[in-house]
PyMOL CGO cylinders between C-alpha atoms (Angstrom):
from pymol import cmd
from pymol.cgo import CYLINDER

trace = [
    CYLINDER, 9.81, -17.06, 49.94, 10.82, -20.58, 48.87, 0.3, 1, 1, 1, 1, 1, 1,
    CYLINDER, 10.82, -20.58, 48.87, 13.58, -21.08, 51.57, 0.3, 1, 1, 1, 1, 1, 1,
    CYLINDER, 13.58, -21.08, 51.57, 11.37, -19.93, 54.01, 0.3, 1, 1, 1, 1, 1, 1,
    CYLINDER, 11.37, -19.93, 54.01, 8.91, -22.86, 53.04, 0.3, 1, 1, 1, 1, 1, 1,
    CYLINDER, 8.91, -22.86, 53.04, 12.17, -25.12, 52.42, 0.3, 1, 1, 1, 1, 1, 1,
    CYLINDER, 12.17, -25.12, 52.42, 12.81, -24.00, 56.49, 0.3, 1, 1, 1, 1, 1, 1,
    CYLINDER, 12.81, -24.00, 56.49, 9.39, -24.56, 57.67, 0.3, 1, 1, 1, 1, 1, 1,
    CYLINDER, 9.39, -24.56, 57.67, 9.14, -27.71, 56.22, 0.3, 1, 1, 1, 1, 1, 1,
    CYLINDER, 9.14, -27.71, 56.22, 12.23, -29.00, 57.92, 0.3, 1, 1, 1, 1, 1, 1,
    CYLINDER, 12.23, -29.00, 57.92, 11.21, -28.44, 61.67, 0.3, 1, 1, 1, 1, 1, 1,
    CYLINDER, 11.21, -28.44, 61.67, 8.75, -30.75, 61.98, 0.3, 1, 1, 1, 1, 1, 1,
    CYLINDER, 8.75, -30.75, 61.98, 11.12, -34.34, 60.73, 0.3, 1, 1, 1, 1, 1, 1,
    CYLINDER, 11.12, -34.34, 60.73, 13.94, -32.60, 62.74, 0.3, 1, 1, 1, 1, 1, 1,
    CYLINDER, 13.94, -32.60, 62.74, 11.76, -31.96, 66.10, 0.3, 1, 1, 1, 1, 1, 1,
    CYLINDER, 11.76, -31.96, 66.10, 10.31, -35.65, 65.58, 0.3, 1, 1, 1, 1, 1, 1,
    CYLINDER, 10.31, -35.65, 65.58, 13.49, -37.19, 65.18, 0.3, 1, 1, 1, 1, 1, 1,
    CYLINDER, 13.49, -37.19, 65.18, 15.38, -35.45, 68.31, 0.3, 1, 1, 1, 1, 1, 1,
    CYLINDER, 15.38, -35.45, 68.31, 12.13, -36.18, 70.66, 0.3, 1, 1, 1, 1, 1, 1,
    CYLINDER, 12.13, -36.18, 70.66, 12.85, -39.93, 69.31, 0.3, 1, 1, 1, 1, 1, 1,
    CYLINDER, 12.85, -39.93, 69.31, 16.85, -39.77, 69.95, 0.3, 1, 1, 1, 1, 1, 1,
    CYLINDER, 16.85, -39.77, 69.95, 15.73, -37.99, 73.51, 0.3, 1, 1, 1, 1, 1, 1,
    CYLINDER, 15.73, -37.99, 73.51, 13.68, -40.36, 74.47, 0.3, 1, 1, 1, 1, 1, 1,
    CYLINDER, 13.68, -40.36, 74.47, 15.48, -43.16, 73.37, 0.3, 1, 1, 1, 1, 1, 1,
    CYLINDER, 15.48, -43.16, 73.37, 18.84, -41.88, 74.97, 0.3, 1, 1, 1, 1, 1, 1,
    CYLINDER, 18.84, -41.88, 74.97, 17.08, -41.36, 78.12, 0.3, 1, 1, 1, 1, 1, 1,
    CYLINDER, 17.08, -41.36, 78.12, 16.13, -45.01, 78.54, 0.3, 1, 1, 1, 1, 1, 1,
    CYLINDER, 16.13, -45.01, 78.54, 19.76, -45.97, 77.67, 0.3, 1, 1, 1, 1, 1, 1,
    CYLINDER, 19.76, -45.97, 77.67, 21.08, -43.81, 79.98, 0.3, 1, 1, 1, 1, 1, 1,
    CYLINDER, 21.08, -43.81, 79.98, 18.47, -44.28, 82.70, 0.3, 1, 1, 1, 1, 1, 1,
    CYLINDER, 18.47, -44.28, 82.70, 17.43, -48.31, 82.34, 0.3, 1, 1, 1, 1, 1, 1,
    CYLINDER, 17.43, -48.31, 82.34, 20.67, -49.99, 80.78, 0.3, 1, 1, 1, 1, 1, 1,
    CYLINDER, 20.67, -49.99, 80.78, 23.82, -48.47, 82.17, 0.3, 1, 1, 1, 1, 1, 1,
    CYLINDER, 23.82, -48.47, 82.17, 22.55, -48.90, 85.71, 0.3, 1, 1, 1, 1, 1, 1,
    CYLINDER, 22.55, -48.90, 85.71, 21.50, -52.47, 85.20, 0.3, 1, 1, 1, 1, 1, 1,
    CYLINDER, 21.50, -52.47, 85.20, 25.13, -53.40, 83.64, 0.3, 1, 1, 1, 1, 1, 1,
    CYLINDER, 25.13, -53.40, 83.64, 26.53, -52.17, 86.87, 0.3, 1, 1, 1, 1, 1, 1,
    CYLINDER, 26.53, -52.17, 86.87, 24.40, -54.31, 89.16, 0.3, 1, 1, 1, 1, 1, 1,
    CYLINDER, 24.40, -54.31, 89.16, 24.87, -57.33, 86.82, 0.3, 1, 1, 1, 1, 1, 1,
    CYLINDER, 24.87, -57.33, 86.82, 28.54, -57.13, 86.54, 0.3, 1, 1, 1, 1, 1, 1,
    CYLINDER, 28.54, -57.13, 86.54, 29.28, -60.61, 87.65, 0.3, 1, 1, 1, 1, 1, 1,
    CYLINDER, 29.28, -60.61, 87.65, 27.02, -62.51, 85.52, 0.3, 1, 1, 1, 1, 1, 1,
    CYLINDER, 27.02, -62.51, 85.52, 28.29, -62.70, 81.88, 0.3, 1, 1, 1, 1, 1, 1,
    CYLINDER, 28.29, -62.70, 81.88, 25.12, -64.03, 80.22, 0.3, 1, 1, 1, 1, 1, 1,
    CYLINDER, 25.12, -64.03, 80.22, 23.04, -61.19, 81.71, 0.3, 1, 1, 1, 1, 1, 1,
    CYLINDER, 23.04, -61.19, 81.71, 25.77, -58.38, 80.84, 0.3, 1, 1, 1, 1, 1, 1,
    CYLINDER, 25.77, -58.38, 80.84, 25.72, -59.96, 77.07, 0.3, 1, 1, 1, 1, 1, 1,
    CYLINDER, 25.72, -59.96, 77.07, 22.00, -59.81, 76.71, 0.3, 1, 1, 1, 1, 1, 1,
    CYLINDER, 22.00, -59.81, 76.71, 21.89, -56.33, 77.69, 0.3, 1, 1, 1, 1, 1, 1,
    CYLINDER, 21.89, -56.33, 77.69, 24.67, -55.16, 75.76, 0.3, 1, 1, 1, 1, 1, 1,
    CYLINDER, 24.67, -55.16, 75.76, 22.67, -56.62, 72.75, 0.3, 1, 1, 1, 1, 1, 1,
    CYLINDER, 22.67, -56.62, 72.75, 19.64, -54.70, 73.87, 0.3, 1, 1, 1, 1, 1, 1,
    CYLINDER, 19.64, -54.70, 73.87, 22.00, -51.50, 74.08, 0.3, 1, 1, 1, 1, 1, 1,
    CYLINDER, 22.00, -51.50, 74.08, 22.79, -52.42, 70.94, 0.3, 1, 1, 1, 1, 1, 1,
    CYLINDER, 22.79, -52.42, 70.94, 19.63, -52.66, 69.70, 0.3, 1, 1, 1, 1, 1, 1,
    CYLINDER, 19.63, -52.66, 69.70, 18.59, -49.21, 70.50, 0.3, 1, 1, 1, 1, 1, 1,
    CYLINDER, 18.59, -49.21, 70.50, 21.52, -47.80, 68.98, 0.3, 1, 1, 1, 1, 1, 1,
    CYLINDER, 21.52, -47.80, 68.98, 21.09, -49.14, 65.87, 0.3, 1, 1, 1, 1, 1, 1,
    CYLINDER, 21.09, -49.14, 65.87, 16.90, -47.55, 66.26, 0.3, 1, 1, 1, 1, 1, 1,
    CYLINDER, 16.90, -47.55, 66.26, 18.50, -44.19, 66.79, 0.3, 1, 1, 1, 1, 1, 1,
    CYLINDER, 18.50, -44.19, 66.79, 21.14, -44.74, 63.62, 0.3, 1, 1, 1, 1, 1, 1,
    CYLINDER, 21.14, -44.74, 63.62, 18.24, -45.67, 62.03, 0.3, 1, 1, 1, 1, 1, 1,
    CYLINDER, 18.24, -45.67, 62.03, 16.15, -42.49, 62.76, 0.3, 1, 1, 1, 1, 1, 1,
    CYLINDER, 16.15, -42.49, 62.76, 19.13, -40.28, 61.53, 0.3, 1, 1, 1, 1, 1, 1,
    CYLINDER, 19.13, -40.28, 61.53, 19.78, -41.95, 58.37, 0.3, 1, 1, 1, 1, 1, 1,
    CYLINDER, 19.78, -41.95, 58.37, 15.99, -41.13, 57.88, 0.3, 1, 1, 1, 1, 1, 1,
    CYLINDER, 15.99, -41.13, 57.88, 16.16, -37.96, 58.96, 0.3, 1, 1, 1, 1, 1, 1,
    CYLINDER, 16.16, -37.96, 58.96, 18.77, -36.93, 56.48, 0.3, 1, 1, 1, 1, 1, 1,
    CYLINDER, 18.77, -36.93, 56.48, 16.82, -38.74, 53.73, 0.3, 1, 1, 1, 1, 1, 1,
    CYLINDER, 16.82, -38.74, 53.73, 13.75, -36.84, 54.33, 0.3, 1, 1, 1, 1, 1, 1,
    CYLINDER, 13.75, -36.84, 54.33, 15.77, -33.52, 54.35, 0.3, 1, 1, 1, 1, 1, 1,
    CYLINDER, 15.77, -33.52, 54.35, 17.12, -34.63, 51.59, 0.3, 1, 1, 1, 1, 1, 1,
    CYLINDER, 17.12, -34.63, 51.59, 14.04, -34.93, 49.69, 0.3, 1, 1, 1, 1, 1, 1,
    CYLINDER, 14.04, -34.93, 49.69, 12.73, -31.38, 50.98, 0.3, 1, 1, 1, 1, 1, 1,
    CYLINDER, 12.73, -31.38, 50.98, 16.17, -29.57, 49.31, 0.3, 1, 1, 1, 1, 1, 1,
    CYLINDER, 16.17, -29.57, 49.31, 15.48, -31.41, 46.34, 0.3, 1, 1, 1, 1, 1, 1,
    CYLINDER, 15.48, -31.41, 46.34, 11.71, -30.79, 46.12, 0.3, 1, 1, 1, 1, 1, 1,
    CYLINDER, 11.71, -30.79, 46.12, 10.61, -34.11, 45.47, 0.3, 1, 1, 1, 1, 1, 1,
    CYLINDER, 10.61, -34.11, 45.47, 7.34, -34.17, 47.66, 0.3, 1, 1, 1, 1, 1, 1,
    CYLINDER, 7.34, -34.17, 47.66, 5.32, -31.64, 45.41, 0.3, 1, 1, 1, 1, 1, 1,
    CYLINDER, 5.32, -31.64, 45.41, 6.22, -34.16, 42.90, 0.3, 1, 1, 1, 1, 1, 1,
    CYLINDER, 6.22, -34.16, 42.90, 4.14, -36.99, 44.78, 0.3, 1, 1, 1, 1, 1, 1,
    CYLINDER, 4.14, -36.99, 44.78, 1.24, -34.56, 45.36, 0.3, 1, 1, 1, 1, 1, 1,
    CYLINDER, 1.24, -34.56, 45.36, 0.63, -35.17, 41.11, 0.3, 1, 1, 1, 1, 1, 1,
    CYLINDER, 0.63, -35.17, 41.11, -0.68, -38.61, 41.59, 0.3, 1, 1, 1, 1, 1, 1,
]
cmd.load_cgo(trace, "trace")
């Protein structure tokens, strides 16, 4: 009964984060790479948007490293804790 609660509880942060890294992925892959190509010649231009890839990359790192804190805190029980207060 507990692990199934423990299981339910996970779905939702891991369906929100993967919608995120999809959508986020898709406008790499769709906006950015394409642009580089047309761009090629132009250093400034191929710098900025390798910063703005960059930039996204580090939102998705950022939305795994929360992702396995908030699993983290599910295993470990630690939100009926905050429900005390």
């Amino acid at each position: 009964m507990q692990n199934d609660i423990k299981k339910s509880k996970r779905k939702a942060p891991i369906i929100c984060a993967a919608v995120v890294i999809a959508f986020l992925g898709i406008f790499l892959a769709t906006i950015l790479f394409p642009l580089i190509g047309e761009v090629a010649g132009e250093a400034l231009v191929v710098g900025f948007l390798l910063i703005y890839g960059g930039v996204i990359i580090a939102v998705i790192l950022g939305v795994i490293a929360a992702l396995r804190q908030r699993l983290r805190e599910i295993e470990g029980g630690e939100e009926e804790d905050a429900k005390q207060y």
